[in-house]
Residue, then its C-alpha position, 0 to 999 in steps of 0.5 A: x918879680x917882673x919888669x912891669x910889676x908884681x902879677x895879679x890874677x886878672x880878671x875872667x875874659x882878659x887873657x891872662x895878661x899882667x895889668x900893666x901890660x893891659x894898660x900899655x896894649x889899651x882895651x881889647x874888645x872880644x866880639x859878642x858871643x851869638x846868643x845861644x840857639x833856641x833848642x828844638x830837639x833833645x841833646x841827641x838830635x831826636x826831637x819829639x818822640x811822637x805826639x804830644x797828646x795825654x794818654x786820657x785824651x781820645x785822640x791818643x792812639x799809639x802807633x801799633x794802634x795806628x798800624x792796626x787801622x792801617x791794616x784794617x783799612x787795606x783789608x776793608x777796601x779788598x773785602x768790598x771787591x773779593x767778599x765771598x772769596x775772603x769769607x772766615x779768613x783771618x788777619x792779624x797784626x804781629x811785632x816781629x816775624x818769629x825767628x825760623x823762616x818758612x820754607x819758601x822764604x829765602x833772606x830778608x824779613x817778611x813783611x806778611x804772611x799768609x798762612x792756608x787753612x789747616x786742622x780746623x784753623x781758618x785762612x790766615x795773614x799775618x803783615x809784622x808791623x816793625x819790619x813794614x815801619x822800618x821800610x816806610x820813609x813817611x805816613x803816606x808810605x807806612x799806609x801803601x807799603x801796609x796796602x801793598x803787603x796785604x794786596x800781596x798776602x791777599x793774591x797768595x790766598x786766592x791765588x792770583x797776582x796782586x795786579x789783578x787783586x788790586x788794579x793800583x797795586x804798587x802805584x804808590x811806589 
């Protein structure tokens, strides 16, 4: 037993002193815990993970599909200035570059590939949407950096330099 008295558990918040202890130190006030922060992002500091619009609306796109357009787009705006020069080539949209590198290609991803003409196949460019995402800081720089690998693809089909294919090649860089 101790001098001031049998111990009883005291109650949560009080530091485990003995009540009469308690008494002789007076009351002793603890500040305020802040009120816990409003969370605006999951418990790994995420956040939204993209939209929030239900698959049954129109609005609701995904983003390969948002890729597409972009891809669509660049090449609309090249078919208005180089038509007859593009007439039967195809483009196409790919996830992943495959694993075995063209022979020219040395390290690094590509980001596109342009693809001649052979056996009965057409003309044909390929831009692999997860490497050209990964290198995009924004929306703004997804849609110049998806411009800018189809101004390039575009210049390898004709030959030329992507300068003289797109004069604002590389200006959004």
């Amino acid at each position: 037993m101790s001098p001031l008295g049998p111990r009883r558990p005291s109650p949560p918040g009080e530091g485990g002193r003995p009540q009469a202890l308690r008494r002789r130190l007076g009351t002793v006030h603890t500040p305020a815990a802040p009120p816990a922060p409003v969370r605006r992002r999951d418990r790994r500091g995420r956040g939204l993970r993209g939209l929030v619009v239900p698959m049954a609306l129109p609005a609701y796109r995904t983003r390969a599909e948002r890729f597409d357009d972009l891809v669509l787009d660049a090449v609309e705006d090249l078919e208005r200035r180089w038509a007859r020069q593009l007439d039967g080539a195809e483009f196409a949209v790919e996830d992943v570059p495959p694993s075995n590198p063209a022979p020219w290609e040395h390290g690094g991803v590509p980001l596109g590939r342009y693809f001649p003409a052979d056996a009965g196949l057409p003309h044909r460019i390929v831009v692999y949407r997860r490497p050209v995402e990964a290198r995009a800081a924004d929306a703004a720089d997804l849609a110049d950096l998806v411009r800018d690998v189809v101004v390039e693809q575009v210049a390898h089909l004709l030959g030329l330099t992507p300068e003289d294919v797109d004069p604002d090649y590389g200006d959004g860089q």
